[in-house]
FIDRENRO-711023 format. One record per residue: residue number from 1; residue in one letter; x, y, z of N, C-alpha, C in turn. Coordinates in nm, 2 decimals, always signed. Example, Ala and Ser with C-alpha at 12.3 -4.5 7.8 and 13.67 -1.06 7.14 Angstrom:
2
R num residu   n.px   n.py   n.pz  ca.px  ca.py  ca.pz   c.px   c.py   c.pz
R   1      a  +1.32  -0.57  +0.78  +1.23  -0.45  +0.78  +1.32  -0.33  +0.78
R   2      s  +1.28  -0.22  +0.71  +1.37  -0.11  +0.71  +1.29  +0.00  +0.79
END
This chain:
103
R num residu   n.px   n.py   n.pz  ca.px  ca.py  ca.pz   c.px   c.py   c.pz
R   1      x  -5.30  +2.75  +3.41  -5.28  +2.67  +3.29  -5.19  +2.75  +3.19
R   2      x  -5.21  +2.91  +3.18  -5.11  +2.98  +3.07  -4.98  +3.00  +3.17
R   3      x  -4.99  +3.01  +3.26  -4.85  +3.03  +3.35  -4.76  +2.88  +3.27
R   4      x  -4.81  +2.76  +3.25  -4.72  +2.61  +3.21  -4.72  +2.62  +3.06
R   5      x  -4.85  +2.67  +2.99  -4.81  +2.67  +2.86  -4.67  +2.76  +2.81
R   6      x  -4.65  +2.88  +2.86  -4.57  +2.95  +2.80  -4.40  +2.90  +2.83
R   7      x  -4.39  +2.83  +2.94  -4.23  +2.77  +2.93  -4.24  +2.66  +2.81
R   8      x  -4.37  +2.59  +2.80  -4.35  +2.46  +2.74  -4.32  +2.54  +2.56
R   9      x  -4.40  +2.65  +2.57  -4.41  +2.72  +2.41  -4.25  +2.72  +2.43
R  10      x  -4.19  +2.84  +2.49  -4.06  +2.88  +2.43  -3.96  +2.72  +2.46
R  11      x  -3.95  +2.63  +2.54  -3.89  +2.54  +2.52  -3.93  +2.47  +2.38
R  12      x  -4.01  +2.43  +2.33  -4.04  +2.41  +2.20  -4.00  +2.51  +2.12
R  13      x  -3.99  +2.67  +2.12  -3.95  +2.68  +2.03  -3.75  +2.68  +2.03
R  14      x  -3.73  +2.68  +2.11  -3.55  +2.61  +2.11  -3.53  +2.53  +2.10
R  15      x  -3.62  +2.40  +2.10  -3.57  +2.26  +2.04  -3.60  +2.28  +1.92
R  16      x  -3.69  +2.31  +1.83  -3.70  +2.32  +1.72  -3.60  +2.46  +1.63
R  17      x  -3.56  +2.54  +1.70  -3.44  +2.63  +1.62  -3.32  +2.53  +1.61
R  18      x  -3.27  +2.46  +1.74  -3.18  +2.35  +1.75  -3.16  +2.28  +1.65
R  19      x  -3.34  +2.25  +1.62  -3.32  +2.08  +1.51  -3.24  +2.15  +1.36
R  20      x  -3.33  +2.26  +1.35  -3.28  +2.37  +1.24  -3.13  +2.38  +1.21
R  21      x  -3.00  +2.40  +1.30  -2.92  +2.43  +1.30  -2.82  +2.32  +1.19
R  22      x  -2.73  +2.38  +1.14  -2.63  +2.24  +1.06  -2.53  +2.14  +1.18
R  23      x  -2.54  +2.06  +1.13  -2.44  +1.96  +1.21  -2.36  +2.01  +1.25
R  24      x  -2.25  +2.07  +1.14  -2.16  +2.15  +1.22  -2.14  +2.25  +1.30
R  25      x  -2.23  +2.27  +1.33  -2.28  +2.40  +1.44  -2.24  +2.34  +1.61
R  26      x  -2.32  +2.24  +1.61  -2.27  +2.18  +1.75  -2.21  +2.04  +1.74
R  27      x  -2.12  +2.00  +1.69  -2.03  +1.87  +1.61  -1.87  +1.94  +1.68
R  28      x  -1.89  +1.85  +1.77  -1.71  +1.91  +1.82  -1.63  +1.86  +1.77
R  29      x  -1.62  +1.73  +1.72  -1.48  +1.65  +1.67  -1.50  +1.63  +1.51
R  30      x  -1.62  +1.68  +1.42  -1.65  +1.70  +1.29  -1.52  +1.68  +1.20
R  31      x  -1.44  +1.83  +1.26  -1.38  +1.87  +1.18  -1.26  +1.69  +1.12
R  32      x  -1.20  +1.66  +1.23  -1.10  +1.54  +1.20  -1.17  +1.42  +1.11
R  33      x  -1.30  +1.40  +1.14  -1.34  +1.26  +1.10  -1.45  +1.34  +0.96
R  34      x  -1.41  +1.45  +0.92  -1.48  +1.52  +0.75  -1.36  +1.53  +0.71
R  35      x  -1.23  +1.54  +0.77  -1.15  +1.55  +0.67  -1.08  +1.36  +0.66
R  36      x  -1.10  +1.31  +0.73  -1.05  +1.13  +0.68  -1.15  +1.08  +0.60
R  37      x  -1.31  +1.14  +0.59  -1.39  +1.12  +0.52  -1.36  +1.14  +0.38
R  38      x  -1.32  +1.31  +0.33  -1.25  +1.33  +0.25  -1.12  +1.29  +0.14
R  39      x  -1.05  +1.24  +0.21  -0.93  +1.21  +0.20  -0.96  +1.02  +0.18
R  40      x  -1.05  +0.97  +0.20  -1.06  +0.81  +0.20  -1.17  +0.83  +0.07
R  41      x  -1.25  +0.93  +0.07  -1.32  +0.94  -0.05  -1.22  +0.95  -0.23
R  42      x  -1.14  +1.08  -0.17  -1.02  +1.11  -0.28  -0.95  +0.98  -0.31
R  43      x  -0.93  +0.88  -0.23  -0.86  +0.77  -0.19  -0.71  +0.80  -0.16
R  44      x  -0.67  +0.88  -0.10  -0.57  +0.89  -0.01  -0.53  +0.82  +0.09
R  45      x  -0.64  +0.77  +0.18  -0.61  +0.66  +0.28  -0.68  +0.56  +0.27
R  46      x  -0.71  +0.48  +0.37  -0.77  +0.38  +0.37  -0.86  +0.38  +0.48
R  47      x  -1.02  +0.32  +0.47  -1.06  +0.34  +0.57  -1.08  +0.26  +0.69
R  48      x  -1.12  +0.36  +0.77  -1.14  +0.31  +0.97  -1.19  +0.16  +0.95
R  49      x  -1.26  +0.08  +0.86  -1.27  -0.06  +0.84  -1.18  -0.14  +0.82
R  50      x  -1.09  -0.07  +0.74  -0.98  -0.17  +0.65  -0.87  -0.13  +0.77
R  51      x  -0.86  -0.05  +0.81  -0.78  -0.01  +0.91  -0.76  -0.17  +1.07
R  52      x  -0.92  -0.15  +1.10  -0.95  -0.26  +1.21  -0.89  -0.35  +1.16
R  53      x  -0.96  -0.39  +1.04  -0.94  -0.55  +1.01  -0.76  -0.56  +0.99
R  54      x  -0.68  -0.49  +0.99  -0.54  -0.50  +1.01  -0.47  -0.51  +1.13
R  55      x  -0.57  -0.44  +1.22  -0.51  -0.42  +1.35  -0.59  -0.50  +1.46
R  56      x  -0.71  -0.52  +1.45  -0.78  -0.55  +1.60  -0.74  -0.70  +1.57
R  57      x  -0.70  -0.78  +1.47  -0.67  -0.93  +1.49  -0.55  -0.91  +1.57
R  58      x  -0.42  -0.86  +1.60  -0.29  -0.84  +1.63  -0.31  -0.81  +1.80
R  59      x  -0.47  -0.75  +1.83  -0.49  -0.69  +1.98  -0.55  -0.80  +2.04
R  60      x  -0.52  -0.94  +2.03  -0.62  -1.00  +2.14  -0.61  -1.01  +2.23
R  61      x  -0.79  -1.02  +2.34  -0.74  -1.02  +2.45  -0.79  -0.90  +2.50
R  62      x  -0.79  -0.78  +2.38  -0.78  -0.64  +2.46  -0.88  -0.59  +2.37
R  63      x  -0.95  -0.48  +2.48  -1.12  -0.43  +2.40  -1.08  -0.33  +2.35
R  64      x  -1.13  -0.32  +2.26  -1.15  -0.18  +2.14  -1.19  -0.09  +2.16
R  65      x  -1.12  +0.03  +2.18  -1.23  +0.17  +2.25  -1.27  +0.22  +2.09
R  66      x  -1.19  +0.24  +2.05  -1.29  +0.30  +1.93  -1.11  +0.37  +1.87
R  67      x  -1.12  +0.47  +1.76  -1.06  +0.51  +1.65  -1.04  +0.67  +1.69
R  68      x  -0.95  +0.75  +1.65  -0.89  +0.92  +1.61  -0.85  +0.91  +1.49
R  69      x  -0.85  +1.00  +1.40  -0.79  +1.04  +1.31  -0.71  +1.20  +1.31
R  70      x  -0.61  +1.13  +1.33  -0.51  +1.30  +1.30  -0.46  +1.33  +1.14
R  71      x  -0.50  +1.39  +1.10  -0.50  +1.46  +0.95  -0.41  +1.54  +0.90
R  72      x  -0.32  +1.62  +1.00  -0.18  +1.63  +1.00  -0.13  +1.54  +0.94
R  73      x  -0.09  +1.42  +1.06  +0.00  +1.26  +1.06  -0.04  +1.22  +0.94
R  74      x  -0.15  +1.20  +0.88  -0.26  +1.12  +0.78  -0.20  +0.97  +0.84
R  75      x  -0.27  +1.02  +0.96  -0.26  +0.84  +1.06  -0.38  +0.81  +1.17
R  76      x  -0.45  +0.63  +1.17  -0.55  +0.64  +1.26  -0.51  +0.60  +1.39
R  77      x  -0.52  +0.63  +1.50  -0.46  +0.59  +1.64  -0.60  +0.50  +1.72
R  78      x  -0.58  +0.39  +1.74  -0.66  +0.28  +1.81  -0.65  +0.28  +1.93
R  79      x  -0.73  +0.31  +2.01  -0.76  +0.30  +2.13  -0.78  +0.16  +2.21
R  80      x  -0.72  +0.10  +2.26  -0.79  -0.04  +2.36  -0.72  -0.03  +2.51
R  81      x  -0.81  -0.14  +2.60  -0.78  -0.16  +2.70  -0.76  -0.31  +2.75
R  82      x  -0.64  -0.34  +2.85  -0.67  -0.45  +2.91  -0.60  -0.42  +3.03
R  83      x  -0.69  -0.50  +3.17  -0.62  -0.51  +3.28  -0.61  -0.32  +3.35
R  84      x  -0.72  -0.29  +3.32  -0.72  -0.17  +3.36  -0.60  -0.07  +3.30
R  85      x  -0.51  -0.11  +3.15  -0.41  -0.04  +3.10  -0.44  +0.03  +2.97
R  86      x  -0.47  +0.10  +2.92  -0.52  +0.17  +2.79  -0.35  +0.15  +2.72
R  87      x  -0.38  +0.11  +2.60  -0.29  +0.11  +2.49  -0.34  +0.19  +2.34
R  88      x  -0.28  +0.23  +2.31  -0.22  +0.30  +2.15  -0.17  +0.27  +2.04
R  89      x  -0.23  +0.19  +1.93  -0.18  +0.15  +1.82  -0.17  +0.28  +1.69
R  90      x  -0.07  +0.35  +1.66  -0.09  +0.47  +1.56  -0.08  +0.37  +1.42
R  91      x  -0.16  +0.38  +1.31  -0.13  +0.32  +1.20  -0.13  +0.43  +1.10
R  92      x  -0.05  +0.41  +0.97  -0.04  +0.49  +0.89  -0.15  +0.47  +0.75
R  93      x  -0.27  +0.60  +0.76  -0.36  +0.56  +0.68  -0.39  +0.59  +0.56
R  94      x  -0.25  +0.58  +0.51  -0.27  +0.56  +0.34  -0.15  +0.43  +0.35
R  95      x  -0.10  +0.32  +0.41  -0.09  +0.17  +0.41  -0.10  +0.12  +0.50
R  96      x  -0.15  +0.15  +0.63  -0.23  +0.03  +0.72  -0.14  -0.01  +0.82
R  97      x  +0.00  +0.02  +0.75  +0.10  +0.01  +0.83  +0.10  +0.05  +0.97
R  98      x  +0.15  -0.03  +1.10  +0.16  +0.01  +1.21  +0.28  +0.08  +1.25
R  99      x  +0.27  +0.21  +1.28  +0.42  +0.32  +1.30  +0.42  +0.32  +1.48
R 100      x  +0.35  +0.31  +1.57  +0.38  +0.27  +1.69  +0.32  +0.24  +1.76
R 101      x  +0.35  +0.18  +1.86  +0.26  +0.12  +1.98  +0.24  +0.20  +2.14
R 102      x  +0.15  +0.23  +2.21  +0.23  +0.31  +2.35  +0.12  +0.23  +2.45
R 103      x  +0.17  +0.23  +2.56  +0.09  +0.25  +2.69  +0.09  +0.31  +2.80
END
């Protein structure tokens, strides 16, 4: 019985130093989506909402992978797919404007 308690102890105590830890500590893509956070707060851009609602009516047809922000560009790049082809909408997010398309 103490031979199983003692892994189960030190595994508990690593999950719980874990829970301890700040977000940013194990947060890999943090950094891009705190600084669009920032910058849509300051109102510099516009956000990943107002963003969709400009772009995903223009993509029908084709699924939504989700959103990037490059903070360099100060532009959000849209991800979708159709027919097994991934496409690229870059918009510019301080006017929503669409600067290019790729596949």
């Amino acid at each position: 019985m103490k031979k199983l308690l003692a892994p189960l102890f030190a595994l508990s105590v690593l999950a719980l130093g874990a829970a301890s830890l700040p977000v940013h500590v194990y947060a890999d893509n943090g950094g891009e989506q705190d600084q669009a956070r920032k910058e849509r707060k300051a109102g510099n851009i516009l956000s990943i909402r107002q963003i969709e609602q400009i772009v995903l009516p223009r993509m029908s047809g084709k699924q939504y992978l989700g959103p990037d922000y490059d903070s360099a560009a100060m532009a959000y790049r849209l991800k979708f797919i159709q027919d097994g082809k991934v496409y690229f909408v870059d918009v510019d997010a301080r006017t929503g404007r669409i600067i290019g398309q790729s596949r």
